[in-house]
VEXMIDREN-233027 format. One record per residue: residue in one letter; x, y, z of N, C-alpha, C in turn. Coordinates in steps of 0.2 Angstrom, whole numbers, padded with zeros to 4 digits, always signed. Layout:
<nodes>
AXYZXYZXYZ
...
</nodes>
This chain:
<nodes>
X+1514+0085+0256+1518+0079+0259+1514+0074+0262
X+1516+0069+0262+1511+0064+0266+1516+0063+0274
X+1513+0061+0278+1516+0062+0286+1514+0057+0289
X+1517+0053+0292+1515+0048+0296+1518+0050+0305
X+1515+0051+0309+1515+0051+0315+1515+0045+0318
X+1520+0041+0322+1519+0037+0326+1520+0038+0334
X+1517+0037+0338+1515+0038+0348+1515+0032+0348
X+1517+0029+0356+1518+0023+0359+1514+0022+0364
X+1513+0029+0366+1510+0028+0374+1500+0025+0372
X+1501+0021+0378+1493+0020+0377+1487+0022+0379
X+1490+0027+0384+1485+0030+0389+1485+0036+0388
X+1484+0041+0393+1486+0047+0393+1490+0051+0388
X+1496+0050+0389+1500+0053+0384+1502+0061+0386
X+1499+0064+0391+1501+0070+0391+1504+0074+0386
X+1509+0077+0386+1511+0082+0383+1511+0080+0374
X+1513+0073+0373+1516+0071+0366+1509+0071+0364
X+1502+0069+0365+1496+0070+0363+1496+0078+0359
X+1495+0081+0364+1494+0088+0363+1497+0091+0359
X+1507+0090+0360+1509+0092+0352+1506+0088+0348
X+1504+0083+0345+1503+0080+0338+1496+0083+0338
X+1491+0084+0341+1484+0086+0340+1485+0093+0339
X+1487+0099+0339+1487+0103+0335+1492+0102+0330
X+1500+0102+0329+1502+0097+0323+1495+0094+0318
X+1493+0093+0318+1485+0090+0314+1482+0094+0312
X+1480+0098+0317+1476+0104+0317+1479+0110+0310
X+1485+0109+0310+1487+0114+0304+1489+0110+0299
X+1492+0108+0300+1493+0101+0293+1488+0099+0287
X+1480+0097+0294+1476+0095+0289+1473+0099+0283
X+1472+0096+0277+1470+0101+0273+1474+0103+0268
X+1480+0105+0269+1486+0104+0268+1491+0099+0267
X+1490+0092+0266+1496+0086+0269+1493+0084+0269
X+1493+0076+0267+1492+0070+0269+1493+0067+0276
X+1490+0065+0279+1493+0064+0287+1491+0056+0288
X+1493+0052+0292+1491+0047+0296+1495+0046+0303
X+1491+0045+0309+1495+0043+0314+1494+0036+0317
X+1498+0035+0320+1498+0027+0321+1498+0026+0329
X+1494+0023+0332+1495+0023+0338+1489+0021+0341
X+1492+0016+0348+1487+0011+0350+1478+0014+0351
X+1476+0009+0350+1467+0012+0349+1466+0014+0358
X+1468+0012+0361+1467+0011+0367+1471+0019+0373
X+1474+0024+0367+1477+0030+0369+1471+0036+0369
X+1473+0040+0373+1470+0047+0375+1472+0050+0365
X+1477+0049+0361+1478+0054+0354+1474+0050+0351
X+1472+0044+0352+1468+0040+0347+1460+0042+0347
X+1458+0045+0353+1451+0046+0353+1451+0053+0351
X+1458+0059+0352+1456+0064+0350+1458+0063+0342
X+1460+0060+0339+1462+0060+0331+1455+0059+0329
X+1451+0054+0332+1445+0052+0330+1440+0057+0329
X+1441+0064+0331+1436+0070+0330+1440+0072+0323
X+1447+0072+0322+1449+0076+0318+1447+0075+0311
X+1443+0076+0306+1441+0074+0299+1450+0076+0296
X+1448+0070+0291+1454+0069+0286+1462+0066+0288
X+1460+0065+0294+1466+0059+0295+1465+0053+0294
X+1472+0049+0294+1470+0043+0294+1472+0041+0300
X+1469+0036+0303+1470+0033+0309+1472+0025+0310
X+1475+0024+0314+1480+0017+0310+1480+0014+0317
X+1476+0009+0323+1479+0006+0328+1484+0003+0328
X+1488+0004+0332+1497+0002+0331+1499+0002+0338
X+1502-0004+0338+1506-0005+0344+1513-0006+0344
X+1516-0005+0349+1523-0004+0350+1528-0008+0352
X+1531-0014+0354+1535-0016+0357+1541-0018+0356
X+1545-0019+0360+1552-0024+0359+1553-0031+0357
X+1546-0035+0360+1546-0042+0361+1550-0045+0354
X+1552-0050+0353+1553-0054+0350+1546-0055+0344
X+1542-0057+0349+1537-0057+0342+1534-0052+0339
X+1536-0046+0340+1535-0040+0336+1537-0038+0328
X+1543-0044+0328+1544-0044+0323+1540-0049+0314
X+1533-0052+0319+1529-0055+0317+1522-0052+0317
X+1522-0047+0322+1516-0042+0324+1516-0036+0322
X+1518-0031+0328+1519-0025+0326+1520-0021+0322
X+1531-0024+0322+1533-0023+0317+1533-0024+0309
X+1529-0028+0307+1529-0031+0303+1523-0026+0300
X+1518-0026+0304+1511-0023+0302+1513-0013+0300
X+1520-0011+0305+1521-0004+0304+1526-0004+0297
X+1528-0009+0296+1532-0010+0288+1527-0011+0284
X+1521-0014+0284+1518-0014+0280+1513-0007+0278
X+1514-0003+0284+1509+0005+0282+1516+0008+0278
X+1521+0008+0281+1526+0013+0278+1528+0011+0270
X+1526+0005+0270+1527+0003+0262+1522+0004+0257
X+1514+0004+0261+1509+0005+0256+1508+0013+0256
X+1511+0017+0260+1508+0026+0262+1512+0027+0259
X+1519+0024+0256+1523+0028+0252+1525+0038+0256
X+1525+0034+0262+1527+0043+0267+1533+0046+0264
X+1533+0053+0266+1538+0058+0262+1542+0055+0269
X+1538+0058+0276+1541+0059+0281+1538+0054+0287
X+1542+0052+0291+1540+0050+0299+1541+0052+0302
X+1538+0057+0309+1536+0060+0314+1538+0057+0320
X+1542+0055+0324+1543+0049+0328+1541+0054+0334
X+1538+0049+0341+1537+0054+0346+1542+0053+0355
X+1543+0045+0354+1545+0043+0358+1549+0037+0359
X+1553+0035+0363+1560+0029+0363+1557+0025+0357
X+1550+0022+0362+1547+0016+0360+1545+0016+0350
X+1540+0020+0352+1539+0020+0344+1546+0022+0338
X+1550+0027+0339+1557+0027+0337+1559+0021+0335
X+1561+0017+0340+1563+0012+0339+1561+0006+0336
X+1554+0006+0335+1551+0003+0330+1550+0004+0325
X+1551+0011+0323+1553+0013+0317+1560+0011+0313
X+1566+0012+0317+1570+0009+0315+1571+0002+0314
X+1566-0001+0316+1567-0009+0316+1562-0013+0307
X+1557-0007+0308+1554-0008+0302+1556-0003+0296
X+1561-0001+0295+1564+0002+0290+1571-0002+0287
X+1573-0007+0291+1581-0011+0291+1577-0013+0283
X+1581-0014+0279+1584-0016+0272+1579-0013+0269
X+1573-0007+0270+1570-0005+0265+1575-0001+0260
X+1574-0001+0254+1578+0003+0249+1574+0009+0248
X+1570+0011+0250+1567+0019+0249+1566+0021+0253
X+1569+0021+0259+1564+0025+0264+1561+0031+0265
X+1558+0033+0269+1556+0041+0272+1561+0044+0275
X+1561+0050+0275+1566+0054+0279+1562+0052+0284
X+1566+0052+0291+1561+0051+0300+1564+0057+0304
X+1558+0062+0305+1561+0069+0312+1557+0065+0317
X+1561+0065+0323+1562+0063+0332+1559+0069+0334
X+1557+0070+0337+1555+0076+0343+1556+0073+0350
X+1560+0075+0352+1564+0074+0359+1559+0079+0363
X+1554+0076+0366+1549+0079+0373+1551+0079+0380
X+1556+0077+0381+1558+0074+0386+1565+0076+0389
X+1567+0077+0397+1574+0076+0397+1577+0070+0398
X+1575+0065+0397+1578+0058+0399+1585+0057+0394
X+1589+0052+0397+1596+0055+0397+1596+0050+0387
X+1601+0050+0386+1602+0050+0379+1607+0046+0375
X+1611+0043+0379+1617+0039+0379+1617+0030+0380
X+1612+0031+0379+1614+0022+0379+1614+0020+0372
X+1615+0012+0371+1618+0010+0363+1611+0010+0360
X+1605+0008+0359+1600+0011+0356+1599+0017+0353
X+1600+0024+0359+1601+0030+0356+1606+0033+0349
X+1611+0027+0352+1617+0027+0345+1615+0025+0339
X+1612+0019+0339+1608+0015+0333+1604+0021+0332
X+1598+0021+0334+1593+0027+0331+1594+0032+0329
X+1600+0036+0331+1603+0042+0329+1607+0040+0321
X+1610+0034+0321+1613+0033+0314+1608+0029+0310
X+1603+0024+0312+1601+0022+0305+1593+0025+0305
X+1590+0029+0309+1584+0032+0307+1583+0038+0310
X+1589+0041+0310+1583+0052+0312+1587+0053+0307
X+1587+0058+0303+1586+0062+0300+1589+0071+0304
X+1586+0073+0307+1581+0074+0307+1579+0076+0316
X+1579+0080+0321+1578+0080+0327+1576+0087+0327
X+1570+0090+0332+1567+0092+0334+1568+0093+0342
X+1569+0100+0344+1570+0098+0351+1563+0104+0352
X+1563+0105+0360+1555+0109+0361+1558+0113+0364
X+1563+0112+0367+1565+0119+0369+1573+0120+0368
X+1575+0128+0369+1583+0128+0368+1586+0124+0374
X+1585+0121+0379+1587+0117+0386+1589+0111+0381
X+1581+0111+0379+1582+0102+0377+1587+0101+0370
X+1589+0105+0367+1592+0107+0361+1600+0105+0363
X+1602+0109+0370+1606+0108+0372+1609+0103+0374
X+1604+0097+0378+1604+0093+0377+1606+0083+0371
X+1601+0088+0366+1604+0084+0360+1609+0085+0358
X+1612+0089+0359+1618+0090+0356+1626+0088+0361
X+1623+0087+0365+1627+0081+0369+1627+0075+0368
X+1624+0073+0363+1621+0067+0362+1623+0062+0356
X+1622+0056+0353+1622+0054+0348+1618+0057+0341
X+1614+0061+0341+1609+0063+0338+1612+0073+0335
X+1617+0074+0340+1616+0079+0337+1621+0079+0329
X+1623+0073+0327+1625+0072+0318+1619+0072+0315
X+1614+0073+0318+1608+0072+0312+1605+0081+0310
X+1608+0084+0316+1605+0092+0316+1599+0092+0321
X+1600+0095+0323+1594+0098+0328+1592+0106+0328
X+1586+0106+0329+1581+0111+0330+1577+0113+0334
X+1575+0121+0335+1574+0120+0341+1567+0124+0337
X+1559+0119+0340+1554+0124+0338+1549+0121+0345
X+1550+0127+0347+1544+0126+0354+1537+0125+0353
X+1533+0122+0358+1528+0120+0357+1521+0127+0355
X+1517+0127+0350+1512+0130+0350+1505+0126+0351
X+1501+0133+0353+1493+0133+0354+1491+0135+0352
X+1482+0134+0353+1479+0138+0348+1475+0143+0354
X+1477+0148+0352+1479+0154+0356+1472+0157+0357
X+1465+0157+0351+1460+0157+0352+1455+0155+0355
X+1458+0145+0356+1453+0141+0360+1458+0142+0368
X+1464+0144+0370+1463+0146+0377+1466+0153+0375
X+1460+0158+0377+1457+0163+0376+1455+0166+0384
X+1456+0171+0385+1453+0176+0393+1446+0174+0394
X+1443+0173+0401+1436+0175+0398+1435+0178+0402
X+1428+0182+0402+1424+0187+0405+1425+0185+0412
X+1422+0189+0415+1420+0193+0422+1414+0188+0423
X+1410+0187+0420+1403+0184+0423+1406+0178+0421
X+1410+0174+0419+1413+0166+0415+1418+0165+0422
X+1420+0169+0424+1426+0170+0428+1422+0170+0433
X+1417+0173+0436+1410+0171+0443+1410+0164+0444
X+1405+0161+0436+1403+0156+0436+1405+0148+0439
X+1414+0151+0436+1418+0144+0437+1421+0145+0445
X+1420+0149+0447+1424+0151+0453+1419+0149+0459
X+1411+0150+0459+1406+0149+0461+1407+0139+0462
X+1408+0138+0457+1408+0131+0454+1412+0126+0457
X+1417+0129+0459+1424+0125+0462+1424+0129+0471
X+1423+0134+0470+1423+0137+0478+1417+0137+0480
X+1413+0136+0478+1407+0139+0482+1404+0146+0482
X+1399+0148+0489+1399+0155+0490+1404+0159+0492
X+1408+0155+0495+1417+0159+0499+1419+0160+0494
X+1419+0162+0489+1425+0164+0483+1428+0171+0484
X+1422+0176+0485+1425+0183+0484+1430+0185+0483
X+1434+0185+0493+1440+0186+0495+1447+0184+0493
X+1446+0176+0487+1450+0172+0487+1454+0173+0483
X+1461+0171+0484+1466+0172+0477+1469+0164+0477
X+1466+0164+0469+1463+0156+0466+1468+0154+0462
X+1474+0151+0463+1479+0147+0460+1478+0141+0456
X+1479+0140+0451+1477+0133+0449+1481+0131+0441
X+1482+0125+0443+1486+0119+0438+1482+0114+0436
X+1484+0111+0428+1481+0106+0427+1487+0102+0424
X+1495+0100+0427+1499+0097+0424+1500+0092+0431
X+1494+0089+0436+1494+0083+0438+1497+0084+0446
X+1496+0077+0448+1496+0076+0455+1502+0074+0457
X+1508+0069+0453+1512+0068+0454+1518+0073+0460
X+1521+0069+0462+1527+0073+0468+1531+0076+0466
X+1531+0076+0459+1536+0079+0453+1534+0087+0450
X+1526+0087+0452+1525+0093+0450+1524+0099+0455
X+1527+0096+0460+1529+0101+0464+1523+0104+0468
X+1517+0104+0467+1511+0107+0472+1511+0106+0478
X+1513+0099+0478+1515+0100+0488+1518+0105+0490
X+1524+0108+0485+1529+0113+0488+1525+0120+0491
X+1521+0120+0485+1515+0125+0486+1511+0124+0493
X+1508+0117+0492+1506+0118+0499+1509+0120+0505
X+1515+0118+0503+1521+0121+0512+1523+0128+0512
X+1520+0130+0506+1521+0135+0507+1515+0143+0508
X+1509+0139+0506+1504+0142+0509+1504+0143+0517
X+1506+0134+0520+1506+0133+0526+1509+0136+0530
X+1517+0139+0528+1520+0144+0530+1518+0151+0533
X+1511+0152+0531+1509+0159+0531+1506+0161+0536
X+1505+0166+0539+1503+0168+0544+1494+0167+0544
X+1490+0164+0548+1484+0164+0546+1482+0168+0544
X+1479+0173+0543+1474+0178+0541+1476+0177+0535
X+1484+0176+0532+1488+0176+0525+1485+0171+0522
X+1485+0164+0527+1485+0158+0522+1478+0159+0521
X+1473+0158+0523+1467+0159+0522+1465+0162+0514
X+1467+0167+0514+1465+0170+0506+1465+0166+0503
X+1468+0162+0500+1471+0156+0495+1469+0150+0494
X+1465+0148+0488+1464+0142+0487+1467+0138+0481
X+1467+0133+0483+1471+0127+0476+1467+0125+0473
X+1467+0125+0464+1463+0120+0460+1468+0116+0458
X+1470+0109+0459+1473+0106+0455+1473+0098+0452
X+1470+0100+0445+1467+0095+0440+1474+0089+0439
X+1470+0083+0440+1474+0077+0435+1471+0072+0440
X+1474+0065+0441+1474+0060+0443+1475+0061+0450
X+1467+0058+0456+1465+0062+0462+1472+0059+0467
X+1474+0062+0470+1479+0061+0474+1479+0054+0479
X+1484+0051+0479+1484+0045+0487+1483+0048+0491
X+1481+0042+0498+1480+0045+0504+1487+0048+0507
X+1493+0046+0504+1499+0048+0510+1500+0057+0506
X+1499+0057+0497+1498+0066+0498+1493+0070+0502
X+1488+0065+0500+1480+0070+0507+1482+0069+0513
X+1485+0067+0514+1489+0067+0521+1492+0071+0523
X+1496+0074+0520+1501+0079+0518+1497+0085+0520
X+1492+0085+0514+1486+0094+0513+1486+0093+0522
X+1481+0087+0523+1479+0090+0529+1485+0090+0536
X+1489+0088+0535+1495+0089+0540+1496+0098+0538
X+1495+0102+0536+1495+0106+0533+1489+0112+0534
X+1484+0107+0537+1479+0113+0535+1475+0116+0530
X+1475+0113+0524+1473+0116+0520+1469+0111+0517
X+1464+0107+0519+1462+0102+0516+1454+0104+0512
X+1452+0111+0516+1447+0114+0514+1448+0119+0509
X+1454+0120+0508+1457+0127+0503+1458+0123+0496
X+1458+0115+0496+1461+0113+0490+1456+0107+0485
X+1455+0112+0481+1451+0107+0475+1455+0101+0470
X+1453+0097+0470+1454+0091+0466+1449+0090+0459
X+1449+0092+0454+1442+0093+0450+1444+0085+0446
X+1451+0082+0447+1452+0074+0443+1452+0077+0436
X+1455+0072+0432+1457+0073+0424+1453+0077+0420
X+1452+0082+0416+1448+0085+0412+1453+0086+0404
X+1449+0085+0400+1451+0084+0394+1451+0094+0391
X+1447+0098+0396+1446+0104+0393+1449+0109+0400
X+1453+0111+0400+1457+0113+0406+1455+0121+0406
X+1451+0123+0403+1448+0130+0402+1446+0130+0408
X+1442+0125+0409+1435+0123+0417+1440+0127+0421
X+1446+0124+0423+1449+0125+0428+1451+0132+0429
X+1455+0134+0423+1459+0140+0422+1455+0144+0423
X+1449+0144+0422+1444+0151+0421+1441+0153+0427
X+1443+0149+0432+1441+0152+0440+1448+0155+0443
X+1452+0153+0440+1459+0158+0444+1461+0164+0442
X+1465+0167+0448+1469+0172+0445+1477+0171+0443
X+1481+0164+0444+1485+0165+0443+1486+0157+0443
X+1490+0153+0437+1492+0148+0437+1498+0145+0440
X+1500+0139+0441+1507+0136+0443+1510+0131+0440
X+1516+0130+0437+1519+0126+0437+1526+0125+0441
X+1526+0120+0443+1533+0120+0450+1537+0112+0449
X+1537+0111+0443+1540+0106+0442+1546+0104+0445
X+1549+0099+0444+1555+0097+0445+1560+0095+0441
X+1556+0094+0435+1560+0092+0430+1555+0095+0423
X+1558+0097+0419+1552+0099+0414+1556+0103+0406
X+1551+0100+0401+1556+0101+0395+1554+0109+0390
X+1549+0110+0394+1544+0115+0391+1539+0120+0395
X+1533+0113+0394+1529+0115+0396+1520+0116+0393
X+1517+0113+0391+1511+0115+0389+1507+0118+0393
X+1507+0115+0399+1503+0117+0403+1504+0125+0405
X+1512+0127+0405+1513+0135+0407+1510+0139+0401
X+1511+0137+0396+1507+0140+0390+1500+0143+0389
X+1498+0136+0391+1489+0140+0392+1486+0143+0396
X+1490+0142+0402+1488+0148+0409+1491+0153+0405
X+1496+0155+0399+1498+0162+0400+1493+0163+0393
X+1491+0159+0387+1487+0160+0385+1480+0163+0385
X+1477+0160+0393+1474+0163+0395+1472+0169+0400
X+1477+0173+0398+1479+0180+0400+1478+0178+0410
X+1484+0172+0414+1485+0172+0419+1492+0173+0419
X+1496+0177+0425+1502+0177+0427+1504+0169+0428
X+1509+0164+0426+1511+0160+0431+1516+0158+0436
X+1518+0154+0441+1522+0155+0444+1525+0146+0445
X+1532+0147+0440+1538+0142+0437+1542+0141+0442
X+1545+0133+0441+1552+0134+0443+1559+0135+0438
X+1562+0136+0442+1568+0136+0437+1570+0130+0435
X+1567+0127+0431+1568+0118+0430+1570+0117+0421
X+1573+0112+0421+1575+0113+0412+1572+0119+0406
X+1567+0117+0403+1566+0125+0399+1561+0126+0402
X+1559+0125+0406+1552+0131+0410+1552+0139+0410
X+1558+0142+0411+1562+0149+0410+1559+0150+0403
X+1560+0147+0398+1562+0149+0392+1553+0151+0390
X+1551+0151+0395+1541+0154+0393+1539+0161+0395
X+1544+0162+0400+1544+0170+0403+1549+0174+0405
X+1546+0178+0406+1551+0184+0412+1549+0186+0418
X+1556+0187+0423+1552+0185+0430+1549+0191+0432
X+1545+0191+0433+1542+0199+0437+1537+0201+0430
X+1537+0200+0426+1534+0203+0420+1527+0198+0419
X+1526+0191+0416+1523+0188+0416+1521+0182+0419
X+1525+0182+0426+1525+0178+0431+1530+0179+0434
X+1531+0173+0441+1538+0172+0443+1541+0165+0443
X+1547+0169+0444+1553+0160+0442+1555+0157+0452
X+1553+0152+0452+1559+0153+0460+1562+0145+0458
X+1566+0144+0462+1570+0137+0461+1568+0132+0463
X+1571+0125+0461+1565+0119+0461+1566+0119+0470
X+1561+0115+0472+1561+0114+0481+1561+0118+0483
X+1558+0123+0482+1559+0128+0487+1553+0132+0491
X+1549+0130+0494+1541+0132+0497+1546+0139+0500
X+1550+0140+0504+1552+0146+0505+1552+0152+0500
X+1556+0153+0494+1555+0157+0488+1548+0156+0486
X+1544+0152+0487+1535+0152+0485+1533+0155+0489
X+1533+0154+0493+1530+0159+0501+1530+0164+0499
X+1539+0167+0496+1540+0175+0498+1534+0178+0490
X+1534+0173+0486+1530+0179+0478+1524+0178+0484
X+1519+0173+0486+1513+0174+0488+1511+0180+0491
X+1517+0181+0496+1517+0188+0501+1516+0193+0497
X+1523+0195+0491+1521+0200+0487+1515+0200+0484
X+1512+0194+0482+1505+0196+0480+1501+0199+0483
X+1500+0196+0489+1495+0200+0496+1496+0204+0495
X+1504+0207+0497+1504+0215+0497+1502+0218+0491
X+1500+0216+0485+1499+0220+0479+1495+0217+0472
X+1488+0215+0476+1486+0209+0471+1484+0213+0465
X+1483+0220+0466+1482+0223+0458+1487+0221+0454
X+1491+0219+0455+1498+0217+0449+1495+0211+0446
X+1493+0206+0446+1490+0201+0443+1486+0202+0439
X+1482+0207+0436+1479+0209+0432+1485+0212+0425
X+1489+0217+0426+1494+0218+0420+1498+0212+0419
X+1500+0208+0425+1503+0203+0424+1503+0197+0420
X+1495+0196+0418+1489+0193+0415+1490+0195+0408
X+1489+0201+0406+1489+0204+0401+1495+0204+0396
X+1501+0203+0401+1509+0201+0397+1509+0195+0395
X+1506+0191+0398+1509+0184+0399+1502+0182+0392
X+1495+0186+0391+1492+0185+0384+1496+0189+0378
X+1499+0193+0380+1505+0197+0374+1510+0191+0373
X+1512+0190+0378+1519+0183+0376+1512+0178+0373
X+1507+0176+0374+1505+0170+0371+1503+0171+0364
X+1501+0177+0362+1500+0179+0355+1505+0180+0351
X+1510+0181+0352+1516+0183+0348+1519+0177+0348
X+1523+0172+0353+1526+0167+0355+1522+0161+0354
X+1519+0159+0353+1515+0154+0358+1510+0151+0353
X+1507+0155+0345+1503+0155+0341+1502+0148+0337
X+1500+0146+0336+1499+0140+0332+1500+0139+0325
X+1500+0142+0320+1503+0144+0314+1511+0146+0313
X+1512+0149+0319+1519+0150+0320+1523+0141+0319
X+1519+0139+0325+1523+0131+0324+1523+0128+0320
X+1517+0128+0316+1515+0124+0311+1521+0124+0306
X+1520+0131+0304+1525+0132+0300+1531+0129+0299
X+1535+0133+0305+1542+0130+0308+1543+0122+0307
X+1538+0120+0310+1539+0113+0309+1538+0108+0301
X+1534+0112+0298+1534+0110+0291+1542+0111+0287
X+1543+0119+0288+1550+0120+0288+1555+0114+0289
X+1554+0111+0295+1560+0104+0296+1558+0099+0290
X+1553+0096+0290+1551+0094+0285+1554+0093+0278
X+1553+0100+0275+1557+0102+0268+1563+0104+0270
X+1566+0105+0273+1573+0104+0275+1576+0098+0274
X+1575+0092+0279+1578+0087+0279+1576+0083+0272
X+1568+0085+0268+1568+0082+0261+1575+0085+0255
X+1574+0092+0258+1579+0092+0253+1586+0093+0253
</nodes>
């Protein structure tokens, strides 16, 4: 098949980067690929490692002269690539896809992957849903449920959760697991029971609740505990917060990393405490790499675990129900070693990178045929 992926975002891209960068990862070799997306994005410098793609700078907009620019420029790739399929990842580039497909007489079949919970009912989404998906991908059964609320679900929807390569976030040793802990903590590490996320600093991802709820603890309690949390280095009003709190010596900032092994390999337990959330990559790889996590019950954040077996679930806002798992941990930090060990069992069975690939080629040959 030949594949055309197109992304909008020009920066970051969190989550939509990482599905299409493994997406790649198995395709390539197999498929003809091309992805399209601005030179100036965090997927454009990772496609740049990948041999045998094509990489295509594309930009994305509404503007009126788009259809002089962009536009124009993305009709000319989809008519020279003669694509089986387009891969859409988001509103923006979606909709530029349907604005560069109007009166073609041959088109590609187009699948959407819905990453997102953002609501789904304005007249756009109706347009998009009728004259270019095919074809819809959801990430998880929430978001599935979702679409099907929606204008989109006459095109069919699917549900194939996000995969990793289960190898590259892998357990490490006892001496790898010193090192980075030395690295981030210092000599005080011994005692410490080391929590740590890389899905960002935002208010949204709930770590402040964390923080309130370390703070909640009895000292001798709070003490044990230290925070690693990666992404974009927090405002003065959040450090405001830590230290209103107490905990401004307990809590690492390591700022963006492109390899979040760094980080996970000094913990014994990861966290995501979202507020809103469609999946999750970020819970993936901490289980991945044989860490318990601890979720909230936020759109499909559930649908990665079981509570007490490979982590725990407590409800969004709630530093209370955080408190009380932290306690049960004190009380019995030997749990977090088998805990570990499910949550690598859930990652290698569920979570495997061939499994997606496949699945999602599946949609592929489905909607061609």
């Amino acid at each position: 098949m030949k594949i055309l992926f197109t992304n909008f975002h020009g920066r970051n891209g969190g989550g939509h980067v990482t599905y299409i960068v493994n997406l790649l990862h198995g395709l390539v070799g197999h498929h003809q690929v091309t992805v399209a997306t601005p030179k100036s994005s965090r997927l454009y410098r990772h496609v740049q490692m990948i041999p045998g793609v094509n990489l295509v700078d594309m930009h994305y907009t509404t503007r009126p002269s788009s259809w002089f620019g962009p536009r124009a420029q993305l009709r000319r790739l989809i008519k020279q690539g003669d694509f089986d399929i387009i891969h859409a990842n988001g509103s923006a580039d979606h909709k530029q896809v349907m604005l560069a497909l109007l009166g073609m007489r041959h088109r590609p079949k187009v699948v959407f992957t819905k990453h997102n919970e953002h609501t789904l009912t304005s007249f756009g989404h109706k347009l998009r849903a009728w004259l270019a998906t095919d074809r819809v991908i959801a990430v998880s059964d929430y978001v599935n449920r979702l679409m099907m609320r929606s204008p989109y679900r006459r095109c069919g929807v699917v549900t194939v959760r996000h995969g990793i390569d289960i190898d590259f976030y892998a357990p490490v040793s006892a001496t790898q697991k010193q090192v980075a802990r030395e690295r981030f903590l210092g000599p005080g590490y011994v005692d410490k029971i080391v929590l740590g996320s890389a899905g960002g600093t935002d208010y949204e991802k709930g770590w402040l609740d964390l923080v309130q709820a370390i703070a909640s603890l009895d000292p001798e309690d709070r003490a044990r505990f230290h925070l690693i949390v990666a992404g974009d280095h927090p405002n003065e009003a959040k450090l405001a917060q830590v230290a209103s709190a107490g905990l401004t010596e307990q809590i690492t900032f390591p700022g963006l990393t492109d390899d979040v092994r760094d980080v996970l390999a000094a913990c014994d337990a990861g966290f995501v405490l979202s507020y809103q959330e469609a999946l999750s990559f970020a819970c993936r790889e901490i289980m991945s790499m044989g860490l318990p996590v601890l979720i909230t019950r936020a759109g499909g954040l559930p649908e990665n675990l079981d509570d007490g077996v490979q982590g725990w679930i407590v409800p969004v806002k709630n530093p209370e129900a955080i408190a009380t798992v932290l306690k049960n941990i004190l009380s019995d930090t030997a749990v977090l070693q088998p805990m570990g060990q499910a949550a690598r069992m859930r990652a290698v069975k569920e979570f495997n990178l061939p499994d997606f690939v496949a699945q999602t080629v599946s949609v592929y040959q489905q909607v061609l045929n």
